[in-house]
C-alpha positions in Angstrom: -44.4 -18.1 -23.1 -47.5 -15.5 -23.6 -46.6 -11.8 -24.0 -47.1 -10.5 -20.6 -44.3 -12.7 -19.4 -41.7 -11.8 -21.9 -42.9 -8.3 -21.2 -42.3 -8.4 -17.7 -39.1 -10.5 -18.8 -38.0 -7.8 -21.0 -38.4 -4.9 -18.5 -37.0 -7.0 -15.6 -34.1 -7.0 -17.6 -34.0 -3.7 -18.9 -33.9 -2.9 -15.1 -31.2 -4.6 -14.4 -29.2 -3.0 -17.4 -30.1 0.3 -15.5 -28.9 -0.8 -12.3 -25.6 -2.3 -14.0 -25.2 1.5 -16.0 -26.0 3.4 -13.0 -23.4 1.2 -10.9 -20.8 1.7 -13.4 -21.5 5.6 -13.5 -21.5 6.0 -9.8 -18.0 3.8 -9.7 -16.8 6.3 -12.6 -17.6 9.4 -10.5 -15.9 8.0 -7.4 -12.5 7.4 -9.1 -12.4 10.7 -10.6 -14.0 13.0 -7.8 -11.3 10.7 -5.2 -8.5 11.4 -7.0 -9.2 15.2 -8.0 -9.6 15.5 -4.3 -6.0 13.9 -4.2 -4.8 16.5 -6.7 -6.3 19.2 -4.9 -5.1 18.3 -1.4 -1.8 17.7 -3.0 -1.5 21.0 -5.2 -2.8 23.0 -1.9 0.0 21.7 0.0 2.4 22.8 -2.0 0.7 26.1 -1.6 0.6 26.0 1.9 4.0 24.5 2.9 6.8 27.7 3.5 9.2 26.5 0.8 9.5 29.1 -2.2 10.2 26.5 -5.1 11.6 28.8 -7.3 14.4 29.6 -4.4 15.0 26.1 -4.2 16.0 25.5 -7.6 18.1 29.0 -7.9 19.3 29.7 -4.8 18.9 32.4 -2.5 21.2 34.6 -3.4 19.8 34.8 -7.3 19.3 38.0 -8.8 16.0 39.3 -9.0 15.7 38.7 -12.3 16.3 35.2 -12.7 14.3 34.6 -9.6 11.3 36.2 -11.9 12.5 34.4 -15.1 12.2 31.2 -13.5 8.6 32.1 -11.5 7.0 33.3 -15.0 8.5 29.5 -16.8 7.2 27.7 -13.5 3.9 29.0 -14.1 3.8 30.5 -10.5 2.8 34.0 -11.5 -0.4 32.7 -13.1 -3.6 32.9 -11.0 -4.5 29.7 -8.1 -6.6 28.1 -10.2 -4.8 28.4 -13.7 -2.0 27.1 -11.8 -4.5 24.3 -10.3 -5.6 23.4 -14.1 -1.9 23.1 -15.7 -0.9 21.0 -12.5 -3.9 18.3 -13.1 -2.9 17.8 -16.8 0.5 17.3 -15.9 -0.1 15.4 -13.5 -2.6 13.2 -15.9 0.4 12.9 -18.0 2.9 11.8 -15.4 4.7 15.4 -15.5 5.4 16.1 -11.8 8.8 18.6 -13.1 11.9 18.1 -12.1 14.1 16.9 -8.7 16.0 19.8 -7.2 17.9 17.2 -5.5 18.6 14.9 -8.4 18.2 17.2 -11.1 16.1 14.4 -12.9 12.5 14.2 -13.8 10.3 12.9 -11.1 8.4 10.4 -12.7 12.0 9.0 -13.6 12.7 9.1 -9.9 10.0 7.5 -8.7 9.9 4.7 -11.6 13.5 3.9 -10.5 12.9 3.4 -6.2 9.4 2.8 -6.2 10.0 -1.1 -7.1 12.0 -1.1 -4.0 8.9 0.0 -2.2 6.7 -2.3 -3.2 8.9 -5.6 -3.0 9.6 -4.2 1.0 5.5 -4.1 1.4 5.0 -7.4 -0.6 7.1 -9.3 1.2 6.0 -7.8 4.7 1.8 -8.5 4.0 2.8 -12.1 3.0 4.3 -12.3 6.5 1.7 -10.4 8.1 -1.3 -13.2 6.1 0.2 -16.0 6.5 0.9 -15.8 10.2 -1.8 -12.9 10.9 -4.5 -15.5 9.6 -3.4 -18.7 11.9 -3.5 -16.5 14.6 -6.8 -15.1 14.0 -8.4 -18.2 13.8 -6.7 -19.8 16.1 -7.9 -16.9 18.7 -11.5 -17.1 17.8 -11.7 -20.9 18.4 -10.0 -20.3 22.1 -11.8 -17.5 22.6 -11.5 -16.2 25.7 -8.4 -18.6 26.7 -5.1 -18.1 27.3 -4.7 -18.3 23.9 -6.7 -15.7 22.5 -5.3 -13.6 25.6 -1.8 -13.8 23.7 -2.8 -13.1 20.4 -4.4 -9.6 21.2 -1.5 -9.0 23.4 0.6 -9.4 19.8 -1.6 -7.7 17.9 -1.7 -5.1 20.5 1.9 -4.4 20.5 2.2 -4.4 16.9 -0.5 -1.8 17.5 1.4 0.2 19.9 4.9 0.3 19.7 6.6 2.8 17.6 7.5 0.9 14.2 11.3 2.7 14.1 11.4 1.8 17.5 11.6 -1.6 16.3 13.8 -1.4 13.4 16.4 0.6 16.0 16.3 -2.1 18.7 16.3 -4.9 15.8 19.2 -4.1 14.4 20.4 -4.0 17.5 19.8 -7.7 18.6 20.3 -9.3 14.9 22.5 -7.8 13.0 25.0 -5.7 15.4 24.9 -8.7 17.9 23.5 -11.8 16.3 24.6 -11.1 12.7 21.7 -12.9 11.9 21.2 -10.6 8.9 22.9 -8.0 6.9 23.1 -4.2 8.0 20.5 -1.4 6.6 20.9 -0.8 3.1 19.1 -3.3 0.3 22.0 -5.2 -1.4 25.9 -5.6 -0.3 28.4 -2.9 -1.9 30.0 -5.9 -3.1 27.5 -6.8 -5.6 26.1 -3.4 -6.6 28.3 -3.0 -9.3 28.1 -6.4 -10.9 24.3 -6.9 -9.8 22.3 -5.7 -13.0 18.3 -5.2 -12.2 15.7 -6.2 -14.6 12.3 -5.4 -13.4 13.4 -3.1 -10.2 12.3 -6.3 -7.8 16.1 -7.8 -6.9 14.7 -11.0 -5.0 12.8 -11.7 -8.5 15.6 -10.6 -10.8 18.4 -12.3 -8.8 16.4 -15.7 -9.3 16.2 -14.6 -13.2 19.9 -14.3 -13.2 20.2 -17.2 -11.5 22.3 -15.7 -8.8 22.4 -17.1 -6.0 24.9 -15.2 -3.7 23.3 -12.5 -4.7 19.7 -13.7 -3.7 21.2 -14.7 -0.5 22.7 -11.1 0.3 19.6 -9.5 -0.9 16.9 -11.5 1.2 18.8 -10.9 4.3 18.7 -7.2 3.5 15.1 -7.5 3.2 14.4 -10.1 5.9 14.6 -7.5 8.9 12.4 -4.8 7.4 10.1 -6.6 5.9 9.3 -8.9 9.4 8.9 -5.8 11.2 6.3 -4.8 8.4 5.0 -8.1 8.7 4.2 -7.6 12.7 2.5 -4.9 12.1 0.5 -6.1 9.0 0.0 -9.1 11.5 -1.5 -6.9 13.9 -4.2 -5.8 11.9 -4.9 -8.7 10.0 -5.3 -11.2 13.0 -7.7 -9.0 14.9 -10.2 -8.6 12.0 -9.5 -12.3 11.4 -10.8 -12.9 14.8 -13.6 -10.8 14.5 -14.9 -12.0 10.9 -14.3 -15.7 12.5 -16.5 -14.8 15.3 -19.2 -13.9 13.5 -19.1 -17.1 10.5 -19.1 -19.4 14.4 -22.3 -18.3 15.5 -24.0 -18.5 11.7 -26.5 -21.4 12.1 -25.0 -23.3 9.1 -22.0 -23.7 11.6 -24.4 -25.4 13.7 -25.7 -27.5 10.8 -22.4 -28.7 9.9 -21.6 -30.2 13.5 -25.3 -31.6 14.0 -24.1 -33.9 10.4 -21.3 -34.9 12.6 -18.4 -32.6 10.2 -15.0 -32.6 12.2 -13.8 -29.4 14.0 -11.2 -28.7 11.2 -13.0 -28.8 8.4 -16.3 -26.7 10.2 -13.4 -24.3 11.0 -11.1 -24.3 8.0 -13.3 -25.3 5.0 -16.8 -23.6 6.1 -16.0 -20.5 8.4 -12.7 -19.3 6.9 -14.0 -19.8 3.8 -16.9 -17.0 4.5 -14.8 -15.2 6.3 -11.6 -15.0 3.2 -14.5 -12.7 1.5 -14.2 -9.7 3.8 -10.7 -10.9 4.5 -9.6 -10.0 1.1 -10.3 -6.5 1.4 -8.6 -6.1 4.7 -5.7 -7.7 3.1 -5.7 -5.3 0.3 -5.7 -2.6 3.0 -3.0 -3.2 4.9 -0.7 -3.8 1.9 -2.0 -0.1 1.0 -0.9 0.6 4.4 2.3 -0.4 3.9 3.2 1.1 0.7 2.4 4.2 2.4 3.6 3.9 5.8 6.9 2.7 5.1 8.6 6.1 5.6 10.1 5.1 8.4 11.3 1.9 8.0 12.7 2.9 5.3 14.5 5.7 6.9 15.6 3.6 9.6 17.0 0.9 7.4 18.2 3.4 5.1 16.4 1.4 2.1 16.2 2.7 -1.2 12.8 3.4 -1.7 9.9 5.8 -2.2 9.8 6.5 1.7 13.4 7.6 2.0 13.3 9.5 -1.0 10.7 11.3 -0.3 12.4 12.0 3.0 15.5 13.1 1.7 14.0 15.6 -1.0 11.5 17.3 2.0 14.7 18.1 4.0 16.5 19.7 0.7 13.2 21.9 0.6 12.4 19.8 -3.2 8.7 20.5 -3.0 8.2 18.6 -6.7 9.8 15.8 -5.6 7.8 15.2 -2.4 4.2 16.5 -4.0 5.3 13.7 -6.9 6.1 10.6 -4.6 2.9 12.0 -2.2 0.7 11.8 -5.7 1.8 8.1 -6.8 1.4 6.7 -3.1 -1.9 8.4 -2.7 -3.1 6.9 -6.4 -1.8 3.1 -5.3 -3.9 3.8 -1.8 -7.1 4.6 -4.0 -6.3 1.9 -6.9 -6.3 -0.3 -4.2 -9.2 0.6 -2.0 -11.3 0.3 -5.8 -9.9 -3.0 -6.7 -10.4 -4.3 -3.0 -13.8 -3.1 -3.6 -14.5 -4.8 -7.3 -12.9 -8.1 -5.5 -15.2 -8.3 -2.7 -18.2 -8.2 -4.9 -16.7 -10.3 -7.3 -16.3 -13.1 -4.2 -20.0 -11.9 -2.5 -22.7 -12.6 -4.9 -24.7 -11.1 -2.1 -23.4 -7.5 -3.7 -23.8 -8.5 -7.3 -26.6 -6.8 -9.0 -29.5 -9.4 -10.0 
C-alpha cells in the first residue's frame, strides 16, 4: 500500500473517530439538558402548586415559630435558585425528603410500590405485542377488507374510550358477575401475611417460593388490569404495525421475493416483519413508557399498590414531596427509555451507524 492511501486511510479514520466523539458528546448533552429540564419543570411545580409544604408537615394551627423553624431547615427561605441548586443534588443523590403521609423517606416509598408498577406495565405491553402485532400484520395484508376495517375499529376504541371506564365496567362483568377473576387489590388478605416478597415482582417471587396458590391468587389480581393495559398498548402498537407493514409491502425486494416464487408467509413473516421489528422496537419501548406513566388510573380504579395510587393518595393529603418524588422517577424511566429505545434502533439499523 503506497503512502497516499494509508494517508487517506488514516484520516478517513480519524474522521470517523470524530464523528463517533461528536455522537457520544451530543448523546451526553441530551441526557443531561432532558433531565435538568425534568428537574426544573418538576422543582417549578412545586413552586407553582397552592400547597405550603411546611403547613403540611406541621399543621395549620402551628405556632409561628415553628412554622419558621421548619421553613429555615426546609431550605424554603433561601433564594429560587439556591433552592433550585440544593433540590438537583438531592435529587442526584436520591434525596426527595420525607412522606407527610407516611412519615418515611421517599425514595424508600417509591423503592417499595414501584415494583408493583412495573410488573402491572410489563405484563400489560406483553399483551398489548403479542396480540397488537398479529393484528397489525394481519391488517396490512387485508388491507382495505373487512379485516383491516375491524382492526382499526379495536385500535380505535382502545384509543377512545376512557381507560377507568373500562376497569369500572370490567369489574363489573368479571369479577362482580362472572367471578372470573379476583376483586381490585394485588394479592388476597389471606396470603398477605404469610406471602414474603423477594424482589417486589409477586408473580416472579411466588414461582421462587414455589407457591402456587399464591401464584394463582396473584395472577388473577393482575389479569384484569393488566388486559385492560394491554388493549390499550394494543391499540397503539397494531396501528404502527400496520403502517411500518405497509410500507416494507411496497419495498421492491418484496417484489423480488414473490418473482423467486417465496410463499406468502415467509414474504410476510420472515422478510417484511423482519424490516419492520426495527422501528417496531422503539414503539414498543414507548408504549411500555406509556404505561409506567399512565397507569394512575388503573391503578386507582383497581386500587393497586403502586406508584400511580400512591402518588394519588399523597396529592390529596397535600404531600407535595411525595408526589414531586414519584413525578421525578416516572419522568427519569420515560427518558431512560426513550434513550435506550433510541441506542436499540441504531444498534438493529446499520443504516444509522456511523461508517
Amino acid at each position: 500500500m503506497s503512502n497516499t492511501q494509508t494517508r487517506a486511510e488514516a484520516k478517513r479514520e480519524s474522521g470517523r473517530a470524530s464523528a463517533r466523539a461528536a455522537a457520544i458528546a451530543r448523546f451526553v448533552v441530551i441526557v443531561v439538558t432532558t433531565y435538568l429540564g425534568l428537574l426544573a419543570v418538576t422543582f417549578f411545580i412545586g413552586r407553582v402548586i397552592p400547597i405550603d409544604p411546611v403547613l403540611a408537615i406541621v399543621g395549620d394551627r402551628a405556632p409561628a415559630h415553628v412554622v419558621e423553624r421548619t421553613r429555615i431547615e426546609m431550605g424554603l427561605n433561601l433564594p429560587y435558585y439556591q433552592q433550585f441548586f440544593l433540590y438537583v443534588k438531592g435529587a442526584l443523590q436520591g434525596d426527595f425528603g420525607t412522606s407527610v403521609l407516611t412519615t418515611n423517606p421517599v425514595m424508600s416509598d417509591i423503592r417499595r410500590v414501584f415494583p408493583a408498577t412495573m410488573e402491572l406495565a410489563s405484563l400489560g405491553t406483553i399483551i398489548g405485542a403479542l396480540f397488537g402485532i398479529p393484528l397489525g400484520v394481519l391488517a396490512a395484508v387485508k388491507r382495505g377488507s373487512i379485516v383491516d376495517q375491524i382492526v382499526r375499529i379495536i385500535g380505535l376504541v382502545g384509543y377512545s374510550v376512557p381507560i377507568f371506564w373500562l376497569g369500572l365496567l370490567g369489574l363489573l362483568v368479571f369479577y362482580a358477575r362472572l367471578r372470573w377473576t379476583a376483586g381490585p387489590g394485588r394479592i388476597d388478605v389471606v396470603f398477605e401475611y404469610t406471602f414474603t416478597p423477594i424482589t417486589g415482582f409477586y408473580l416472579l417471587d411466588s414461582i421462587l417460593h414455589r407457591d402456587w396458590a399464591a401464584f394463582r391468587d396473584i395472577f388473577a389480581h393482575i389479569i384484569l388490569p393488566a388486559s385492560l393495559l394491554g388493549y390499550f398498548s394494543l391499540a397503539y402498537i397494531s396501528r404502527m404495525t400496520r403502517s411500518f407493514m405497509l410500507n416494507e409491502l411496497q419495498q421492491e425486494y418484496i417484489v423480488a421475493a414473490r418473482a423467486k416464487g417465496l410463499s406468502e408467509t415467509r414474504i410476510i413473516w420472515g422478510h417484511a416483519l423482519r424490516n419492520a421489528a426495527v422501528p417496531l422496537v422503539t414503539v414498543i419501548a414507548l408504549s411500555y413508557a406509556n404505561l409506567l406513566e399512565g397507569s394512575v388510573l388503573t391503578e386507582t380504579v383497581f386500587a393497586w399498590p403502586g406508584l400511580g395510587l400512591y402518588i394519588t393518595n399523597s396529592l390529596q393529603n397535600a404531600d407535595m414531596n411525595a408526589v414531586l418524588g414519584g413525578t421525578l422517577v416516572i419522568g427519569s424511566v420515560f427518558i431512560a427509555l426513550n434513550l435506550f429505545s433510541d441506542l436499540l434502533y441504531r444498534v438493529l439499523d446499520p443504516r444509522t451507524r456511523i461508517r
